[in-house]
N, C-alpha and C positions, 0 to 999 in steps of 0.2 A: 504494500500500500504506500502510495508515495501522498505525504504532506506538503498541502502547496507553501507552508513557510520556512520550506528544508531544503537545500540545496537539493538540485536533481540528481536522483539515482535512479538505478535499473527500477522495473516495475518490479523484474521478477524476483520475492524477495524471500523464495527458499529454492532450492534446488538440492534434493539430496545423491548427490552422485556418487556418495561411497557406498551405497547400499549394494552388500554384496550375498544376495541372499539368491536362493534354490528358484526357478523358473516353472513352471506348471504350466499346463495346456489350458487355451481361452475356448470357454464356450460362447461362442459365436450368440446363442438364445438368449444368454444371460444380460442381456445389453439390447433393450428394446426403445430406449429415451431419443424420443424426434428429433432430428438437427437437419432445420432444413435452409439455403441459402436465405440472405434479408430480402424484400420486398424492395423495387427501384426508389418507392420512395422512401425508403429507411437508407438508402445506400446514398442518396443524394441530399437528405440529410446531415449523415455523418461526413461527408465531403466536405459540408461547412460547417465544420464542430465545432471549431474555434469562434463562431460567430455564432452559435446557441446550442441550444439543448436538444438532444436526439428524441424524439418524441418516440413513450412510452406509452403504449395503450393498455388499461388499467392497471394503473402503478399500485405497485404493494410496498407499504412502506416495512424493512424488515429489521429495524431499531428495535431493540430489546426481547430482540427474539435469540434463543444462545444459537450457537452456530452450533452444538452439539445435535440439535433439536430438526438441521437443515434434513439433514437422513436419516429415514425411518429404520429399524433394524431390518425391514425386510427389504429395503431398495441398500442396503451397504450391504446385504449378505447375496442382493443380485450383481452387486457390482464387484463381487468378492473378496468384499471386506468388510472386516469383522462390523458385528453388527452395533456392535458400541465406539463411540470414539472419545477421543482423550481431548480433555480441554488443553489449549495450548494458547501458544502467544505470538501475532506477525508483527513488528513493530510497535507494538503497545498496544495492539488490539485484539482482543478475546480474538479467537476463532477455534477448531477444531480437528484433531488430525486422526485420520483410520490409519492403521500400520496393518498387514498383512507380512510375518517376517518369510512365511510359507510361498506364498504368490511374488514377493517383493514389490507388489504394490504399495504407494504410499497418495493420500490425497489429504489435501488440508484443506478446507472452505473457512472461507471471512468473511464480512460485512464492511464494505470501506463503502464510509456515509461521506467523506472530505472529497471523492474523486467518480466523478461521472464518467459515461462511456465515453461522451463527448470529447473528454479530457486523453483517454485513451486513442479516439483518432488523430485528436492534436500531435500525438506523439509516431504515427504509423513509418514515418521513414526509418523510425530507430528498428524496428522489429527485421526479421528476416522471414518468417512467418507473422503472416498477418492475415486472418480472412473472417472477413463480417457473416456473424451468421441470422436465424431468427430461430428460436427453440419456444417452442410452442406458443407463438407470437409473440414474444420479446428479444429486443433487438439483443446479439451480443457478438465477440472478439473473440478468436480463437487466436492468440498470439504465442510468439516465442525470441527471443533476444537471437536467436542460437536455428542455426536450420537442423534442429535434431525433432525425434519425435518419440524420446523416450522421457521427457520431461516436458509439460505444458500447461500455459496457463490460460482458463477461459475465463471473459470478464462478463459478464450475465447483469442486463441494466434493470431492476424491479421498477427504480421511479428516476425522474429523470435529472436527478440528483446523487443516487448513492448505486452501488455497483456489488453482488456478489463475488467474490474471486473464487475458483477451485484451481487449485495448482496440485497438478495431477504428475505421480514420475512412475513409471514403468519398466523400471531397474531389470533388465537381464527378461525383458519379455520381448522379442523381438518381432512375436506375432500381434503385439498389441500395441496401437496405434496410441500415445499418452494422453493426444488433442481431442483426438475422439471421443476415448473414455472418458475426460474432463467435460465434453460435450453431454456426454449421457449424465455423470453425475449432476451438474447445472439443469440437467432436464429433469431430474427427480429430486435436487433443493426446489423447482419453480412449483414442483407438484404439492408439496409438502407445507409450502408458505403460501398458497394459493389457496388450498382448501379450507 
């Protein structure tokens, strides 16, 4: 999460790349969460970020909701991770991280209310991956610092002010795309705080 009164850094602000753990086969079923491109007028939107807000249709405001709370036990046990997650910390802000040491899956979700999506197109030349998506009609950013796709991070807009982040790593899974599954998790936090 970057603070707009903090000198600039990377967005992305874990990446665990020593995880050196056992690999396991992806079942393809287990991963059913909608990722489908944005709409031209979401995309032309975010072209002029810097000049407003990416219009959200029906914003959910997700303040004071824990980010433990984002995944149900039964959408982190489809995503094949454990079904409980561990409170943790990104920069000073609550969020929540699943570990799988078996899978080598690892995902943390947060709530950054200081930085809109908007804020993240402003920045799209710094990424090497970058592609706008819409997950079950909310606008969001599959980015990455880095052209890899064993570590990634999706920025998911509730309201058109604060952003969900799931920064997803996929340590020693070669069959599994990191951006994706961060796609699918964002699509079962949207499920979860929507209802």
């Amino acid at each position: 999460m970057i603070r707009k009164s903090r000198p600039a850094r990377t967005l992305v602000p874990i990446f665990i790349a020593s995880l050196t753990l056992a690999a396991c086969n992806q079942d393809p079923g287990a991963l059913s969460v909608e990722s489908t491109p944005p709409s031209s007028s979401i995309s032309e939107s975010a072209t002029g970020a810097t000049a407003g807000a990416i219009a959200v249709p029906n914003p959910v405001d997700a303040t004071g909701i824990s980010p433990c709370s984002f995944l149900s036990a039964g959408d982190a046990a489809s995503l094949e991770l454990p079904e409980t997650g561990e409170p943790h910390e990104v920069w000073m802000s609550e969020a929540c991280k699943w570990t799988d040491p078996d899978s080598g899956l690892n995902a943390i979700v947060y709530l950054d209310a200081e930085f809109s999506l908007a804020d993240i197109y402003a920045q799209e030349d710094s990424f090497s991956i970058f592609e706008p998506r819409t997950i079950d009609g909310y606008p969001a950013v599959i980015a990455n610092r880095v052209d890899s796709t064993t570590s990634c991070e999706v920025f998911l807009a509730t309201t058109e002010e604060q952003i969900i982040v799931i920064d997803s790593t996929a340590a020693r899974r070669d069959n599994l795309d990191a951006c994706e599954w961060g796609a699918e998790i964002a699509g079962a936090t949207l499920k979860n705080i929507t209802e």
